[in-house]
C-alpha positions as CSV (number, residue, x, y, z in Angstrom):
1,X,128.8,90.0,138.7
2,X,128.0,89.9,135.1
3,X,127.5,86.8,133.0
4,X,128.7,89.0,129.7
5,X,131.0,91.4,129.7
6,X,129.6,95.3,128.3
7,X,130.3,95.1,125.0
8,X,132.2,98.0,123.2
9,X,133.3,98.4,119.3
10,X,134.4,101.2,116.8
11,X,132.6,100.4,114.1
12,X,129.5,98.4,114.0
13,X,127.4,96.2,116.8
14,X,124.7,93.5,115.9
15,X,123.1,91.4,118.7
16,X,120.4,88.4,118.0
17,X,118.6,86.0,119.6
18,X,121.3,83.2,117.9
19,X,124.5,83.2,117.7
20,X,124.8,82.8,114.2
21,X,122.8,85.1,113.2
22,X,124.6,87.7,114.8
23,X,128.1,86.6,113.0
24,X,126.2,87.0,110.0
25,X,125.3,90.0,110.2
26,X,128.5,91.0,111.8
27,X,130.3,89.5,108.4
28,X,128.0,91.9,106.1
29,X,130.2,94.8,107.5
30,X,132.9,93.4,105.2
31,X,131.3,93.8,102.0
32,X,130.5,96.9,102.8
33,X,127.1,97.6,104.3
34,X,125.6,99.5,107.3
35,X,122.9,98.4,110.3
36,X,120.2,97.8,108.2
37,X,122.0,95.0,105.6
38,X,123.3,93.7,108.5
39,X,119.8,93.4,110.6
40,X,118.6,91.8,107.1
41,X,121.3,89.4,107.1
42,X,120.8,88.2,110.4
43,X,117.4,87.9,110.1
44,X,117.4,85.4,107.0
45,X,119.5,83.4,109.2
46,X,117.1,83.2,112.2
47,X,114.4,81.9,109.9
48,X,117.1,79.3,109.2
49,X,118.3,78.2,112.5
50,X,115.2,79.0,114.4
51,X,112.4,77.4,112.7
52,X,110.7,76.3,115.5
53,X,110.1,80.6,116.5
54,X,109.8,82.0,112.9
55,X,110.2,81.7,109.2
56,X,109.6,83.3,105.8
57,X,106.2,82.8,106.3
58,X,105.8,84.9,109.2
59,X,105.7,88.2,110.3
60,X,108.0,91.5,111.6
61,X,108.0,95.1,112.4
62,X,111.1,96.3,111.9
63,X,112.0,100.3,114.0
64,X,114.4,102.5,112.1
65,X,116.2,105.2,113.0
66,X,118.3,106.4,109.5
67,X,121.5,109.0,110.8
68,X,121.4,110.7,107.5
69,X,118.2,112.1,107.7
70,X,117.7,111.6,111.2
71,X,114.4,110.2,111.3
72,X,112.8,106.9,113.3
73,X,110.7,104.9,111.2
74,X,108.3,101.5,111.0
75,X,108.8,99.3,108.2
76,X,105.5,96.8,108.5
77,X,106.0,93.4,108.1
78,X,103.0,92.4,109.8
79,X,101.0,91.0,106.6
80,X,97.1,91.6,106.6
81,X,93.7,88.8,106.7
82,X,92.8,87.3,103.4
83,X,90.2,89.2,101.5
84,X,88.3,86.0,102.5
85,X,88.3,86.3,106.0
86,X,85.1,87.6,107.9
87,X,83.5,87.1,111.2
88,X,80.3,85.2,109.6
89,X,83.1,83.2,106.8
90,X,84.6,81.6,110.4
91,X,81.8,81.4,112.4
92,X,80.5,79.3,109.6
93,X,82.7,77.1,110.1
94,X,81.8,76.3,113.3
95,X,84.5,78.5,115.2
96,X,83.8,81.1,117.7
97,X,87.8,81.8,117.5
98,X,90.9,81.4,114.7
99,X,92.5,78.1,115.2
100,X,95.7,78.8,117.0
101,X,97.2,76.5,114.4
102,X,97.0,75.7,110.5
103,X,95.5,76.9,107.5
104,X,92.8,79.1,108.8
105,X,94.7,81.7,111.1
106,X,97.6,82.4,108.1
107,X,97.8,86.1,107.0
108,X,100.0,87.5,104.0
109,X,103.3,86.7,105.2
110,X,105.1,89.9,105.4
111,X,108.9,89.4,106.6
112,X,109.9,89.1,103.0
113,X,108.7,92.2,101.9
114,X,109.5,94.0,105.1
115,X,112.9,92.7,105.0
116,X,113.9,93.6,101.1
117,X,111.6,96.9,101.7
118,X,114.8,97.8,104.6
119,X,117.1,96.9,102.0
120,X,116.2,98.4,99.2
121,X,115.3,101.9,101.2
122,X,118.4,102.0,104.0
123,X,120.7,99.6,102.8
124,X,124.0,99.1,100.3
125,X,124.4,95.5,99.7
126,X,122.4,93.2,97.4
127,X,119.9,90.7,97.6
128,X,122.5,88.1,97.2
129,X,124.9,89.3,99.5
130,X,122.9,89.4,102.7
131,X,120.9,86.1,102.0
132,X,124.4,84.3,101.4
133,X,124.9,83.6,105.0
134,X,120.8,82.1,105.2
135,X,121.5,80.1,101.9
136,X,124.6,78.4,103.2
137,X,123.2,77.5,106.7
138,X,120.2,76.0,104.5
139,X,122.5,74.2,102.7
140,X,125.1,72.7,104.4
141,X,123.6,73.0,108.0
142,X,123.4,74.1,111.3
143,X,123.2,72.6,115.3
144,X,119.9,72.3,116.0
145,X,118.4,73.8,119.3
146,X,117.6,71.9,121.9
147,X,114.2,73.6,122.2
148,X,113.7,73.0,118.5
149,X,114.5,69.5,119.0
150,X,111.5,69.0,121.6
151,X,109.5,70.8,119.3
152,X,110.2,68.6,116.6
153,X,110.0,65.1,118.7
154,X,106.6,66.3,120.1
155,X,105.3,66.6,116.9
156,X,106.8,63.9,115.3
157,X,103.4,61.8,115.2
158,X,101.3,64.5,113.3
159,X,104.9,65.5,110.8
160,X,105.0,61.4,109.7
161,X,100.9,60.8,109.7
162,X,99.3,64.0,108.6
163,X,101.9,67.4,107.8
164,X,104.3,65.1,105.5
165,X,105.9,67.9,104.0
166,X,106.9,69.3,107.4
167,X,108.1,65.4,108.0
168,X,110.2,65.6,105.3
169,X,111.5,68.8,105.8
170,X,111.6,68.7,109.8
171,X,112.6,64.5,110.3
172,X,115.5,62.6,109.8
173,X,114.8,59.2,107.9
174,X,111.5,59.5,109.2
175,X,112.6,59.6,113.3
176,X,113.3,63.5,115.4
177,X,116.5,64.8,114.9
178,X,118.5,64.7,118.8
179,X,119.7,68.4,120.0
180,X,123.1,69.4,118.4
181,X,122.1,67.2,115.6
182,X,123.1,68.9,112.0
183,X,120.0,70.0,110.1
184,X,119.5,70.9,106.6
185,X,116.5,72.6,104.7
186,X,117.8,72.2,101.1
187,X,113.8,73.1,99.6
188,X,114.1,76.6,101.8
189,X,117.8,77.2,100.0
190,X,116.4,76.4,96.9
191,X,113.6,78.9,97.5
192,X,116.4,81.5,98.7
193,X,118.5,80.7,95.3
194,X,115.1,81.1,93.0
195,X,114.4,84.5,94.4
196,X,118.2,85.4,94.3
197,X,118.3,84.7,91.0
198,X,114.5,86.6,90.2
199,X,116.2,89.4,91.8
200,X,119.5,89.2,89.5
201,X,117.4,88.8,86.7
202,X,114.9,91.6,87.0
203,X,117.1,94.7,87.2
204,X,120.7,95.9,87.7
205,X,120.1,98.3,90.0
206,X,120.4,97.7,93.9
207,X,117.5,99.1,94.6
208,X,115.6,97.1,91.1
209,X,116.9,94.0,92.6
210,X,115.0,94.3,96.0
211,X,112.1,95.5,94.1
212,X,112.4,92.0,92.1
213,X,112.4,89.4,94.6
214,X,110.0,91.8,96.2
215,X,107.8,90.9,93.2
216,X,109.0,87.2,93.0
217,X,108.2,86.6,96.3
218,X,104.3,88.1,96.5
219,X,103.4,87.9,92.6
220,X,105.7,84.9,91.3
221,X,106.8,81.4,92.3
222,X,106.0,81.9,96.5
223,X,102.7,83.4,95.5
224,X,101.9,79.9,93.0
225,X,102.9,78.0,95.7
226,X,101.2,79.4,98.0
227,X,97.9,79.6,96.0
228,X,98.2,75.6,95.2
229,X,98.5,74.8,98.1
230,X,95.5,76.4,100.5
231,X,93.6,75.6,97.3
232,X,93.9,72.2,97.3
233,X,94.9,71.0,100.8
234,X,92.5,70.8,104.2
235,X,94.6,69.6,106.9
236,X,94.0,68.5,109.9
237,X,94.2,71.9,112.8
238,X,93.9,72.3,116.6
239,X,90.2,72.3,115.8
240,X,90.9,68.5,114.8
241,X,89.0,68.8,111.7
242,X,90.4,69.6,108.3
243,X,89.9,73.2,107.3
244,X,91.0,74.7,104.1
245,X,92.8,77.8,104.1
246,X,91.6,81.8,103.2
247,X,94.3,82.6,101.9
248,X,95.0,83.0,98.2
249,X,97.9,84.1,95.3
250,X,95.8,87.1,94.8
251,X,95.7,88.4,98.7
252,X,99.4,88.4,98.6
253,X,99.6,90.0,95.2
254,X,97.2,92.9,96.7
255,X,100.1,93.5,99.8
256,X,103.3,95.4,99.9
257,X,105.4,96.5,103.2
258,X,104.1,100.5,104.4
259,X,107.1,102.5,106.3
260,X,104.9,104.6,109.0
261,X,105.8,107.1,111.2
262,X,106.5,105.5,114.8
263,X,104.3,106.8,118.3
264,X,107.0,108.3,120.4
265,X,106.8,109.2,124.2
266,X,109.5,111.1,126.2
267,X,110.6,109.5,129.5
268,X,113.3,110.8,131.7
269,X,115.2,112.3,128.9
270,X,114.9,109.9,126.4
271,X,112.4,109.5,123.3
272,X,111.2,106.2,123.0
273,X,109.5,105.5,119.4
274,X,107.5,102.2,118.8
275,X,105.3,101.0,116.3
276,X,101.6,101.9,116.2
277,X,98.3,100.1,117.9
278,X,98.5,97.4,115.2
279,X,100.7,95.6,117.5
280,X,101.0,95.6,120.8
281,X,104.1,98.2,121.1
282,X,102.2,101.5,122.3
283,X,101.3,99.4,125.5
284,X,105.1,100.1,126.2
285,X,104.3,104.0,126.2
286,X,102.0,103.5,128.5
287,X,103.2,102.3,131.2
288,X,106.1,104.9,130.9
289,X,103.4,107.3,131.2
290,X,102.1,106.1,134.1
291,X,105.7,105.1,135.5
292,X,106.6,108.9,135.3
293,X,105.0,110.2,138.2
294,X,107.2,107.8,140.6
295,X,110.0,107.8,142.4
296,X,111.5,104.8,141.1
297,X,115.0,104.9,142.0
298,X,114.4,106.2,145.3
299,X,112.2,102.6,145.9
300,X,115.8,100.9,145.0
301,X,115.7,97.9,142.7
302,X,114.2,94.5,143.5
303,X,112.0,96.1,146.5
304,X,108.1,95.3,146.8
305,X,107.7,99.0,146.2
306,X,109.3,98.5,142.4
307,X,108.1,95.5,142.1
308,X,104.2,96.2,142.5
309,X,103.7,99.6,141.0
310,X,105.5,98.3,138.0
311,X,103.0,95.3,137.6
312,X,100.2,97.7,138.5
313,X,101.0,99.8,136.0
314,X,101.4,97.0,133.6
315,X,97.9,95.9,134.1
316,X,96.4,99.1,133.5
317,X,98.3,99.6,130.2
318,X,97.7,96.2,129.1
319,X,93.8,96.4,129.7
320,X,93.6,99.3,127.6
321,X,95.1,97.3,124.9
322,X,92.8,94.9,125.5
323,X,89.9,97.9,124.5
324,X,91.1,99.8,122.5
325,X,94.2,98.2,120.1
326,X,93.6,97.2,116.1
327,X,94.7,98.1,112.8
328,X,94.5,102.0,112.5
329,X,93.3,102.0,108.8
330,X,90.2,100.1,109.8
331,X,89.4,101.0,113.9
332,X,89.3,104.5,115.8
333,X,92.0,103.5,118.0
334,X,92.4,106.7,120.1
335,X,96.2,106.9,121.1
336,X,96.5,111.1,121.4
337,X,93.6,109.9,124.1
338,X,95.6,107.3,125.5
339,X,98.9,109.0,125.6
340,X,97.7,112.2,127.7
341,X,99.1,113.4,130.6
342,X,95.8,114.3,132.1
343,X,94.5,110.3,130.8
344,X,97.9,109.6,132.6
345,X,97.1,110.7,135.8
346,X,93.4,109.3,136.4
347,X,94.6,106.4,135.5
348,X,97.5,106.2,137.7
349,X,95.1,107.3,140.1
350,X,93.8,103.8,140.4
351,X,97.3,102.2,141.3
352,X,97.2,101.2,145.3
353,X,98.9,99.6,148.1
354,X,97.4,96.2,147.1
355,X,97.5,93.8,143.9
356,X,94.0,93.9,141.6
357,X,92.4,91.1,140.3
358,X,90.1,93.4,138.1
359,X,90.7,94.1,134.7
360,X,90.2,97.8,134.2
361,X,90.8,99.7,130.9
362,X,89.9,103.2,130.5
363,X,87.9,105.7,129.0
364,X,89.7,107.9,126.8
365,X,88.3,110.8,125.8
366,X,85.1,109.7,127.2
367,X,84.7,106.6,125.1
368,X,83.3,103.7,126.9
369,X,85.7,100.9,126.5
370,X,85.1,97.4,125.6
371,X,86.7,94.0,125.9
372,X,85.0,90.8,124.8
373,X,84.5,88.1,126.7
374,X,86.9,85.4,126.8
375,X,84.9,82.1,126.1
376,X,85.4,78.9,128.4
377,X,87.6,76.9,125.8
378,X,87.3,73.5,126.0
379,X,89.9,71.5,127.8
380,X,91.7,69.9,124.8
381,X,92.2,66.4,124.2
382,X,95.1,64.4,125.9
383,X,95.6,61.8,123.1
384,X,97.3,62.5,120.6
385,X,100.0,64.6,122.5
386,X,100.2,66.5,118.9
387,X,96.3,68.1,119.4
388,X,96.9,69.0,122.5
389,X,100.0,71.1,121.3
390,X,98.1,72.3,118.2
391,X,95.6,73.4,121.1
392,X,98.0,76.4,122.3
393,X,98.8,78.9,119.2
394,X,102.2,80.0,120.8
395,X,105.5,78.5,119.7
396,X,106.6,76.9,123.1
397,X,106.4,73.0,124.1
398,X,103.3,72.4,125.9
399,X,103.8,70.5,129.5
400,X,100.4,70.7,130.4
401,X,101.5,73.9,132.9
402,X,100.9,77.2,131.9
403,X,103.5,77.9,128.9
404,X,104.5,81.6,127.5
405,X,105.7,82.0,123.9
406,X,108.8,83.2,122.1
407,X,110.0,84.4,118.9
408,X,113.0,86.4,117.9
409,X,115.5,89.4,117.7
410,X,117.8,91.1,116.4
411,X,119.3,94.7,116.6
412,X,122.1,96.5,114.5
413,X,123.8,99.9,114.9
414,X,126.9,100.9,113.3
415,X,129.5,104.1,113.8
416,X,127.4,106.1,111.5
417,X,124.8,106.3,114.0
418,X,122.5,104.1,112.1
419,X,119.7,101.7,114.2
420,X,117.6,98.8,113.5
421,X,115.7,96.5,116.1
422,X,113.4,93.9,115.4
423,X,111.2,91.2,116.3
424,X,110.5,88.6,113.5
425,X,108.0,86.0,114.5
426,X,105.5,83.7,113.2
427,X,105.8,81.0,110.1
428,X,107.4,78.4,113.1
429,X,107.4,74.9,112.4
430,X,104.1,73.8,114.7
431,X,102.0,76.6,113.1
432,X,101.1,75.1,109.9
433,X,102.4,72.5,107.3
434,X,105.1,72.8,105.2
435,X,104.5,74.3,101.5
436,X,105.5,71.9,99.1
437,X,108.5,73.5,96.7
438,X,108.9,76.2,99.4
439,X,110.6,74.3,102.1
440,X,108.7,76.7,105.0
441,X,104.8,76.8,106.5
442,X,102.8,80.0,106.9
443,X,102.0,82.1,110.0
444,X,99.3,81.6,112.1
445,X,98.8,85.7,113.4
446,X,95.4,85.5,112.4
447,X,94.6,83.9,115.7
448,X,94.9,87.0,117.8
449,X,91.8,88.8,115.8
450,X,88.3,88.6,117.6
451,X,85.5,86.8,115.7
452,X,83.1,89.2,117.7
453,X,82.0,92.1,115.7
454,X,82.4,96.0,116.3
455,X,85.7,95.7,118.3
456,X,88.6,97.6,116.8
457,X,90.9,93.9,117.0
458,X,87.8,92.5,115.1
459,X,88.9,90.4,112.4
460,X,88.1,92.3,108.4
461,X,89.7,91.3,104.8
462,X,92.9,92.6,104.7
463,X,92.9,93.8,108.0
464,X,95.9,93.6,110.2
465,X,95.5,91.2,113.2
466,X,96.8,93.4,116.2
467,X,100.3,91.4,116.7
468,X,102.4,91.2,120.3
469,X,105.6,92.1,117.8
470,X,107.0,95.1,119.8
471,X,110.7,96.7,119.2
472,X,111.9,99.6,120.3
473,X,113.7,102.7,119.7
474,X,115.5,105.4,122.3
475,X,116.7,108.8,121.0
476,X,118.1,111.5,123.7
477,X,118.3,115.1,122.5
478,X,117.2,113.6,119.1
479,X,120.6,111.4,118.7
480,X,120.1,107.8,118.6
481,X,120.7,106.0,121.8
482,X,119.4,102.4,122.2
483,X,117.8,99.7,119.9
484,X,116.2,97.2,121.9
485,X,113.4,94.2,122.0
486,X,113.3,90.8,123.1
487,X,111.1,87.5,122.4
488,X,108.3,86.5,124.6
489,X,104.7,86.8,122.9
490,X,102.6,89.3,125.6
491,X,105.5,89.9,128.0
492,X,107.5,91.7,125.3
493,X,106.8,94.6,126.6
494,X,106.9,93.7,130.3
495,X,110.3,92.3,129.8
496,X,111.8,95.4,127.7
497,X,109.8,97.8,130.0
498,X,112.2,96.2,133.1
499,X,115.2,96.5,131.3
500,X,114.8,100.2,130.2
501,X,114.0,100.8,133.6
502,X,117.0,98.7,135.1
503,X,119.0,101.0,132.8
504,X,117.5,104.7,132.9
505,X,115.7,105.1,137.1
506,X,118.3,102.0,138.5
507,X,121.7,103.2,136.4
508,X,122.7,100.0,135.2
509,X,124.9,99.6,132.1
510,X,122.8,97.6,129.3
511,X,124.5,94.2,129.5
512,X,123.8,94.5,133.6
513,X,120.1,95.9,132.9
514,X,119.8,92.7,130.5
515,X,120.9,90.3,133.1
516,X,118.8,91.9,136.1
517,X,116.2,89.3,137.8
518,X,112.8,89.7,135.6
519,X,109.4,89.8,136.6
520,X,105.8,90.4,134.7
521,X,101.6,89.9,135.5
522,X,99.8,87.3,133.7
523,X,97.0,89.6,134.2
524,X,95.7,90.4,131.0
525,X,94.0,87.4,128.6
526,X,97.0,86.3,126.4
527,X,97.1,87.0,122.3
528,X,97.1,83.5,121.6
529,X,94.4,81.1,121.9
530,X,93.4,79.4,123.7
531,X,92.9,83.1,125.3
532,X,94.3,82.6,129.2
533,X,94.4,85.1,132.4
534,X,95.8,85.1,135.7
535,X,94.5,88.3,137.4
536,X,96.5,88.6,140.4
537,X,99.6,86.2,139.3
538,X,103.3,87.8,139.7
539,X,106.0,85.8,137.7
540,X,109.2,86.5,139.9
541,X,112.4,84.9,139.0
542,X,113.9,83.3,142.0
543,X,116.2,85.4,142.5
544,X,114.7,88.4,144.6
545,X,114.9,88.6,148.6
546,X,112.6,86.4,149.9
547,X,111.2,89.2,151.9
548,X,110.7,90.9,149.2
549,X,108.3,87.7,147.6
550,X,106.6,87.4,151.0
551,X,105.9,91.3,150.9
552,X,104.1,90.9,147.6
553,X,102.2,88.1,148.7
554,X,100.7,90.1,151.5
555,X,99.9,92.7,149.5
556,X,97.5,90.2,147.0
557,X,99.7,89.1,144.4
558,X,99.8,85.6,143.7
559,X,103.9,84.9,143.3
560,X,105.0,82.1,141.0
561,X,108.6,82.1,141.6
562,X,110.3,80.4,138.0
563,X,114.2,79.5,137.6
564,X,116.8,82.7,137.8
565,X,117.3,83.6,134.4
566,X,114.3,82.2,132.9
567,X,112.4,85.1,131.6
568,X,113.0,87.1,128.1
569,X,116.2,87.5,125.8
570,X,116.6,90.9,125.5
571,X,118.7,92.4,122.6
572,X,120.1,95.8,122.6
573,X,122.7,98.2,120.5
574,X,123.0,101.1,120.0
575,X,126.4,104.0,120.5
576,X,128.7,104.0,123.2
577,X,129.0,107.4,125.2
578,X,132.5,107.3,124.9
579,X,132.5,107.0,121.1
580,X,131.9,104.1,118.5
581,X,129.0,101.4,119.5
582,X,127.7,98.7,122.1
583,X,126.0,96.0,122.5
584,X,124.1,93.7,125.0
585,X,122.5,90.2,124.8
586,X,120.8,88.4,127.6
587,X,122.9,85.2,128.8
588,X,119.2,83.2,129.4
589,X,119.0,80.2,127.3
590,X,122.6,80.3,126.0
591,X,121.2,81.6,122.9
592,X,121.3,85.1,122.5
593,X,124.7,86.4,121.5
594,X,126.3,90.4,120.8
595,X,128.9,91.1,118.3
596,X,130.8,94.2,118.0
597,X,133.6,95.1,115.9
């Protein structure tokens, strides 16, 4: 029985990882815009009522498919080093890795551009109109999240002693705000006004309007602000020293938002596009490619049989990424290699009856493949509480147990047959102070670059760290079909790969594929630092047969079982067979919520 009913509309469908956000973007429908003001929308309000997973500091990539010329785009949003930032600058410092938090890891933050670059191409609606919704949130407020809330009281210490600007922005009278509790960011609506305002004031067209904040945003006030502040600030970071910043005015004055063409597979009918090996998302194609020579429905859903080549597959993907991922405008990253058939099969090859603990990337076309070491990090310090959260890069409350991240989404498709799915990340509120005048801290992406040199994920100025951010885009027979991603940090595409799965081989309808038990490997070393692995751990949801969990145990795999309906938030829309649109949100954390209209 499902916890959401399949949702089904005429005219538009927007589903996001809040509740509000969705609404907004739902409401931009009325002042006449399409998918892609209405993905914008929504997104300016997650940075609002989900500061503790994202903000305007951070990052996005941002999959398109446009109906009127029917073609599936990437809009980047993922923002590149500083011009500053080499292997020798950091090891200098005394670092064999990024800090996982503060001023160090920050890259140009690139949802901004990404998300007035979707405007100003796809969109009808103005600047103001779809940051109304953020700008009155802001404003007048908004329930805080209970998992924001820990986050906050966590922190508390290092907000009132050391990151006073996130203390005054983040605090009430100085004490943690209770779940529920009505929060404000009036310095973030002021910053929203200012470039609402730039935007007005630098052209009358729709288009010239976009292009001004644009410029407002890298070139003007944000960029000042910005500048000032690494220039003259070294606070305290995970390291527990103070470290000034790379990151200057001029580094996000060099940067503007590319739209690329996406890396498409087909699978069972269906052409999935994602973005390219500057994040994670090809690791998705992947495993379809290795998925495709099984028999999947005839192992029925839930059994060990599913379960385990699934996982196997996973890891196989995911150590390739390991080798072979980085920016494509600095590394050879070889994904025609990666993506043939005939790579496919040897590789597949390797999948048996039993779990491996090895981590085994490949050799496409005859490269010899490379992964470097992960270093023994030091076991961090238990007092103050705040280091020790500092410690872990990923945006998740740290109980001294293992811990996987989280971030955003949001997905739009409307009765034109217009898509947009996204996953805006990064900018949260433990990753870095406050900016004074801004009202929002940088990103902290930085950290998943390799201080080793000659890999392709090896950090370079104005290189793009290879990110986790992975949506995803379904055409069949060149129609659009499904819009889809989730939160989740290095399961993103474990957790979307099961629900495309659930839905195509199993049959289910989207809102039941969303809701199916979950399961993923912690094989693979994580993006974050402190880099972690569990070779042969399986993360089940306890809800499988318990024959099914012993099965997998015999066969090697070390089974964590975690609550039922603990894992991922996946976000889908996209048309409805029958005519107009639907949607599909995951019921886990009471957070995620579908619209349609």
């Amino acid at each position: 029985m499902l916890h959401r009913p399949d949702l089904h509309g005429t005219n538009c469908a927007v589903s996001s990882t809040h509740w509000l956000a969705s609404a907004a973007g739902a409401a931009m429908f009325d002042r006449g815009g399409n998918a892609f003001d209405a993905a914008t929308a929504a997104a300016f309000v997650l940075q609002v009522v989900e500061p503790h997973l994202n903000g305007p500091g951070g990052d996005v990539p941002i999959v398109v498919y446009d109906a009127a010329s029917r073609t599936t785009r990437v809009v980047c949003g993922q923002g590149p080093m500083p011009q500053a930032a080499t292997p020798q600058a950091l090891r200098d410092r005394g670092l064999d890795a990024i800090p996982g938090s503060g001023l160090l890891a920050a890259t140009v933050p690139g949802a901004f551009g990404a998300w007035m670059r979707l405007l100003r191409d796809y969109g009808r609606l103005r600047v103001e109109d779809v940051l109304a919704p953020a700008i009155g949130y802001a404003e007048d407020g908004y329930p805080l999240l209970p998992k924001a809330a820990e986050m906050i009281d966590v922190m508390a210490p290092l907000f009132r002693d050391e990151w006073t600007e996130s203390g005054r922005t983040y605090l009430l009278d100085g004490a943690s705000p209770a779940p529920g509790a009505r929060m404000r960011n009036p310095v973030l609506a002021g910053t929203y006004r200012r470039l609402v305002a730039e935007a007005k004031a630098g052209a009358g067209s729709r288009e010239g309007q976009a292009d001004a904040a644009t410029r407002a945003f890298y070139e003007g006030f944000v960029a000042e602000a910005v500048d000032k502040f690494l220039a003259t600030s070294e606070p305290v970071d995970s390291t527990g020293r103070r470290n000034r910043g790379l990151l200057t005015g001029a580094d996000l004055a060099l940067w503007r938002p590319a739209v690329e063409d996406t890396i498409a597979l087909e699978y069972r009918g269906l052409t999935v596009h994602k973005a390219g090996p500057w994040s994670q998302s090809p690791v998705f194609l992947q495993q379809l490619a290795l998925l495709e020579g099984y028999d999947l429905a005839a192992m029925g859903h839930g059994s060990a049989d599913h379960v385990h080549t699934v996982v196997e597959a996973a890891k196989l993907a995911f150590a390739d990424r390991e080798a072979w991922y980085g920016d494509p405008e600095f590394a050879d990253v070889p994904m025609a290699d990666l993506l043939d058939p005939g790579y496919s099969a040897v590789r597949r090859a390797l999948i048996g009856a039993t779990a491996s603990g090895v981590l085994r990337p490949g050799s496409p076309g005859g490269r010899s493949p490379w992964i470097p070491p992960v270093l023994d990090a030091p076991h961090p310090p238990s007092d103050p509480d705040w280091l020790f959260q500092l410690d872990n890069g990923i945006p998740t409350v740290l109980r001294r147990t293992a811990a996987k991240g989280d971030t955003c989404c949001v997905s739009a498709t409307d009765r034109e047959g217009n898509m947009v799915v996204a996953t805006p990340s990064g900018g949260w509120l433990k990753s870095s102070p406050v900016v004074p005048g801004l009202g929002f801290p940088l990103g902290t992406r930085g950290q998943m670059a390799w201080l080793v040199d000659g890999h392709n994920n090896t950090v370079a100025p104005g290189k793009r760290p290879r990110t986790t951010l992975s949506p995803s885009i379904a055409l069949r027979d060149g129609r659009p079909y499904l819009a889809f991603g989730t939160p989740g940090g290095d399961q993103q595409d474990q957790w979307t790969l099961g629900f495309l799965l659930n839905h195509v081989d199993f049959g289910m309808s989207p809102q039941a594929a969303v809701e199916a038990a979950t399961f993923h490997t912690d094989h693979v070393p994580t993006s974050f630092t402190p880099r972690q692995a569990r070779p042969l751990a399986l993360i089940m949801e306890d809800a499988f047969d318990p024959s099914v969990v012993r099965e997998l145990g015999a066969r090697g795999h070390e089974v964590h079982l975690v609550a039922p309906g603990s894992l991922g938030k996946v976000c889908a829309t996209g048309p409805h067979p029958a005519g107009g649109v639907l949607a599909a949100a995951s019921p886990r954390g009471q957070q995620a919520y579908a619209v349609v209209r």
